[in-house]
N, C-alpha and C positions, 0 to 999 in steps of 0.2 A: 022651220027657221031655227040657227041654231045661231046663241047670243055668246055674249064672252064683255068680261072686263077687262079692262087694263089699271091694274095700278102700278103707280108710281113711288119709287124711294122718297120722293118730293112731295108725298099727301094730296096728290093729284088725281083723280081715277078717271076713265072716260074708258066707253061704254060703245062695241058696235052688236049690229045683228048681223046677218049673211044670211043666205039661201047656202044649206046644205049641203046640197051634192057642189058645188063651187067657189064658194069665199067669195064669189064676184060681188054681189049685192049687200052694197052694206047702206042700211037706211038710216044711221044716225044714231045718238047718244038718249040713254033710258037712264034710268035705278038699276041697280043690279037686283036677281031673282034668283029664286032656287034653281038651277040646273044648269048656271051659266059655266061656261069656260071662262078661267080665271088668268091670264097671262100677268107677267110682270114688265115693265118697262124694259129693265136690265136683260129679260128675254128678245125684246123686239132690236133691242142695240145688236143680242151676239148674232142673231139671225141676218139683220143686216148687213153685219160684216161680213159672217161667210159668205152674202148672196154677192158683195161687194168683190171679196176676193178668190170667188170661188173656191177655196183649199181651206179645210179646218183647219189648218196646221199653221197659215197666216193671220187667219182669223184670228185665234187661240192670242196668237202673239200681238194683234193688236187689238184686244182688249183686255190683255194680264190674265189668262185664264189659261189652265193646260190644256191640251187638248182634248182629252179626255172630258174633262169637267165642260168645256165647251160643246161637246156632241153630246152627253148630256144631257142641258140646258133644250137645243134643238130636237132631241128625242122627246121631251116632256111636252114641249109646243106643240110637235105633231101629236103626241098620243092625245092632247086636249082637242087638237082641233079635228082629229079624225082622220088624218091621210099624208099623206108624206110632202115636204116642202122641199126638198132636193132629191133627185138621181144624182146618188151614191156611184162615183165613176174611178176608177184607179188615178187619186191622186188630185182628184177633183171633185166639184160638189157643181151640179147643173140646178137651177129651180122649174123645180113642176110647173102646171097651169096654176095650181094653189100656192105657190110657191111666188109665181109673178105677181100674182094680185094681190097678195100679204105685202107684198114690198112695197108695191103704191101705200098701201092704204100705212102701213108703219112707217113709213119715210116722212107720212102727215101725223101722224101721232106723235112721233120723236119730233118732231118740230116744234110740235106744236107746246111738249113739255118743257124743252129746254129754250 
């Protein structure tokens, strides 16, 4: 099982596990532990923009960030979570199968902070 926090700019933190090999399984909110993946809120926002608009280059623009410092932010997410959240396409960005299911499950966490 591989766990992860989320904190919040907001002093909020909430807490999923997953199964592994897929992000698909996420059993609910714990304490945080040693070994966990640590995400940031403000990661799960720029993620979801790109998945929104597919292009980092829109993305970038609708959340104030360059583009660069936006892909990034997504590079760190995946190197935490172990595998790639978008197929990298000329001039587009597609989401993986970890990529879909990070959306579900962030689209409930960003809601759930703001």
């Amino acid at each position: 099982i591989m766990a992860g926090v989320f904190k919040s700019t907001q002093n909020k933190a909430m807490a999923f596990a997953a199964d592994q090999g897929s992000l698909g399984t996420f059993s609910g909110f714990f304490r945080p532990s040693r070994g966990q993946v640590v995400m940031e809120i403000e990661q799960l926002r720029h993620f979801l923009s790109v998945a929104e608009f597919g292009n980092f280059t829109k993305a970038a623009n609708d959340v104030g960030l360059s583009q660069s410092a936006l892909s990034r932010s997504i590079q760190r997410l995946e190197e935490e979570l172990g595998q790639p959240l978008f197929d990298r396409q000329s001039r587009k960005a597609v989401l993986t199968d970890a990529g879909r299911t990070l959306e579900l499950r962030a689209k409930q966490i960003v809601s759930g902070v703001d």
